[in-house]
C-alpha positions in Angstrom: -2.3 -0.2 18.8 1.4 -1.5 18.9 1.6 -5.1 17.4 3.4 -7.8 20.2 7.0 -8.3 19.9 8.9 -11.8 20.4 12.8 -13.2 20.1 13.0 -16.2 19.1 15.5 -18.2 21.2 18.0 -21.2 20.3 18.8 -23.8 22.6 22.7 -23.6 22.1 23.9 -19.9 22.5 23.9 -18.4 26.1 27.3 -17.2 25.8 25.6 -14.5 24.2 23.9 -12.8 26.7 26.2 -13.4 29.0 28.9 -11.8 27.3 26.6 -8.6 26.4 25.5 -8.3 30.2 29.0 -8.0 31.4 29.6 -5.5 29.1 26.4 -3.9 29.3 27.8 -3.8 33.5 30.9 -1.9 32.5 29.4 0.4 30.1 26.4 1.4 33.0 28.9 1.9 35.5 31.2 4.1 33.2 27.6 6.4 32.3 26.7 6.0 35.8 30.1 7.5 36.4 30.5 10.4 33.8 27.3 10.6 32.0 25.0 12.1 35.0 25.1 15.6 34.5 22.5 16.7 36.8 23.4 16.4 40.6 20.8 16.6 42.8 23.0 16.3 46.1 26.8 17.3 44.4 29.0 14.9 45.5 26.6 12.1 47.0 23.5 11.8 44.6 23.3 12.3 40.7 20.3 11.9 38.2 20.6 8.3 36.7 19.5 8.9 33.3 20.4 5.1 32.4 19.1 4.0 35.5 17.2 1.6 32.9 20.1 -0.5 32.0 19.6 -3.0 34.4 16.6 -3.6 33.8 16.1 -3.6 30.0 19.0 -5.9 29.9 17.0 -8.4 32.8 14.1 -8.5 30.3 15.9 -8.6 26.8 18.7 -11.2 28.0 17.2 -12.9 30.9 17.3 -12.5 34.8 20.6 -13.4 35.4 21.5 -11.0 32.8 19.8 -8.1 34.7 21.4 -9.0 38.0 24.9 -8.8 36.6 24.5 -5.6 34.7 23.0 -4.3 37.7 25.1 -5.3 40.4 29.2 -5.3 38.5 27.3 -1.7 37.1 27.2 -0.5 40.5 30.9 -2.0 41.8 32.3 0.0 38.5 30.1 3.0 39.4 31.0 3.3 42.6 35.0 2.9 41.9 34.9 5.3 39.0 33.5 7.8 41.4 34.9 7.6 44.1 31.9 6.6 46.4 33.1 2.6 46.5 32.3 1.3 50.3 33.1 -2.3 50.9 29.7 -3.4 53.1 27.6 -1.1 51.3 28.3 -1.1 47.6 29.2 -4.8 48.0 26.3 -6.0 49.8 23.2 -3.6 50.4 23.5 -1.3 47.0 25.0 -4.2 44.5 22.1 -6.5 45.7 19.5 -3.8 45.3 20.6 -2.7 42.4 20.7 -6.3 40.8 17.4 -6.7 41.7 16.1 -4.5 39.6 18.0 -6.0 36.4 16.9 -9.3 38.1 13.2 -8.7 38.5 11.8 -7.3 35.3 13.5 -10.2 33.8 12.3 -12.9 35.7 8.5 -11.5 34.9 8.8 -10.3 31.4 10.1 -12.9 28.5 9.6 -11.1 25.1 9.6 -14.7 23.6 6.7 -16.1 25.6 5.0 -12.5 25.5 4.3 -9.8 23.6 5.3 -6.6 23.9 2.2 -4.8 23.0 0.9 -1.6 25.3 -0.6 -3.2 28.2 2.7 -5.3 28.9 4.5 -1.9 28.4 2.7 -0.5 31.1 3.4 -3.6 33.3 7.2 -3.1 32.6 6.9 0.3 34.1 4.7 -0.9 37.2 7.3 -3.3 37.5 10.3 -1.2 37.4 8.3 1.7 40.1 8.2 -1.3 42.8 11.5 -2.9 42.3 12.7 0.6 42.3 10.9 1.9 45.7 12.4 -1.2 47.3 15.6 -1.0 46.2 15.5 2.9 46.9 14.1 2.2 50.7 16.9 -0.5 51.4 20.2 2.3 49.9 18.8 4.7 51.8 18.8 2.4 55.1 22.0 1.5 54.6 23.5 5.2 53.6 21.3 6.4 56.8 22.7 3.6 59.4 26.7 4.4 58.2 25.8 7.8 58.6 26.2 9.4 54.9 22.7 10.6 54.3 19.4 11.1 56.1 16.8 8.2 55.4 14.2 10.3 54.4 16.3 12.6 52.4 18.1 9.7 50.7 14.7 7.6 49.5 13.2 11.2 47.8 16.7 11.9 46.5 17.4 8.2 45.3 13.6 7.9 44.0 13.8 10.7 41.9 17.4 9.9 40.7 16.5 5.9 39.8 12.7 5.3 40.1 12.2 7.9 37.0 14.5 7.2 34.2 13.6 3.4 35.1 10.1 3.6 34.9 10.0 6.0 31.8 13.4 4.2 29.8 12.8 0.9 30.6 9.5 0.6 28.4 10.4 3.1 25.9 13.2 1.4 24.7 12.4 -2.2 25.1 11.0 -2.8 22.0 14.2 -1.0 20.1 16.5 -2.6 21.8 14.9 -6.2 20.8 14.9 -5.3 17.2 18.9 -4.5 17.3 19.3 -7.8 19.6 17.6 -9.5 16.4 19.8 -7.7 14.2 22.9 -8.2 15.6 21.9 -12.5 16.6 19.4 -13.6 14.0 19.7 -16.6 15.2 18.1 -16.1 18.4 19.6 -17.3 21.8 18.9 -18.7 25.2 18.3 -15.9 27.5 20.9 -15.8 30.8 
């Protein structure tokens, strides 16, 4: 049985995870971009392998944290590739996509929880809804401009976002927390 996990957090320091989610957003949007090897619709829809970023970020550095890895992750996605569509990246897939940074975060707190196996299991529950409804709303709004069949675009999208989320999210929550301790000691105020 895995022992819980906490962070201790200061009062002072939020700069911190601010700071790290904004570049955690550029560096998502740049692996979104060039780090997706598999394409499961060339050209439209690639497998996310760090589809988890948003998310781990929303729990290890709070739920404003999440949203703006999320959401910048997906403007600097979708300009790197070439996809960028004002009302749609903007609005409908920035949104989404910020939710699922912003959700997990706003649930989980490693430093009121414990990150033990039942709460890992939660994460991943977590991450398959927030992911189904941000996959149903994309492929709404790539179906009404035209780009992509609904149906299509939420089995396409699911398996490109809803997999490395629920699988990556948990598996590396608990490394990532013990290199956030190494690298801020201190603690800080989650964002």
């Amino acid at each position: 049985m895995m022992q819980p996990t906490t962070v201790n957090q200061s009062e002072g320091n939020t700069l911190f995870p601010i700071v790290l989610s904004i570049v955690a957003a550029a560096a998502t949007g740049v692996l979104w971009a060039y780090a997706n090897p598999i394409q499961l619709v060339p050209g439209v829809i690639q497998w996310r392998i760090f589809a988890f970023l948003p998310p781990l970020v929303g729990i290890l550095l709070g739920w404003r944290s999440g949203f703006i890895c999320g959401y910048l992750g997906t403007i600097v996605w979708s300009l790197l590739a070439g996809t960028f569509i004002p009302a749609h990246s903007l609005i409908v897939d920035g949104i989404m996509v910020g939710l699922t940074g912003l959700v997990p975060g706003l649930i989980f707190d490693p430093s009121k929880t414990g990150l033990g196996t039942s709460t890992l299991v939660k994460i991943a529950v977590a991450c398959l809804v927030i992911g189904f409804v941000m996959v149903v709303a994309v492929s709404a709004s790539l179906a009404y401009l035209g780009i992509f069949p609904f149906w299509w675009a939420v089995l396409y999208l699911g398996l490109s976002d809803i997999v490395p989320m629920i699988i990556g999210t948990p598996l590396l929550v608990i490394p990532a927390l013990k290199i956030l301790r190494g690298a801020h000691p201190a603690g800080f105020t989650r964002f």
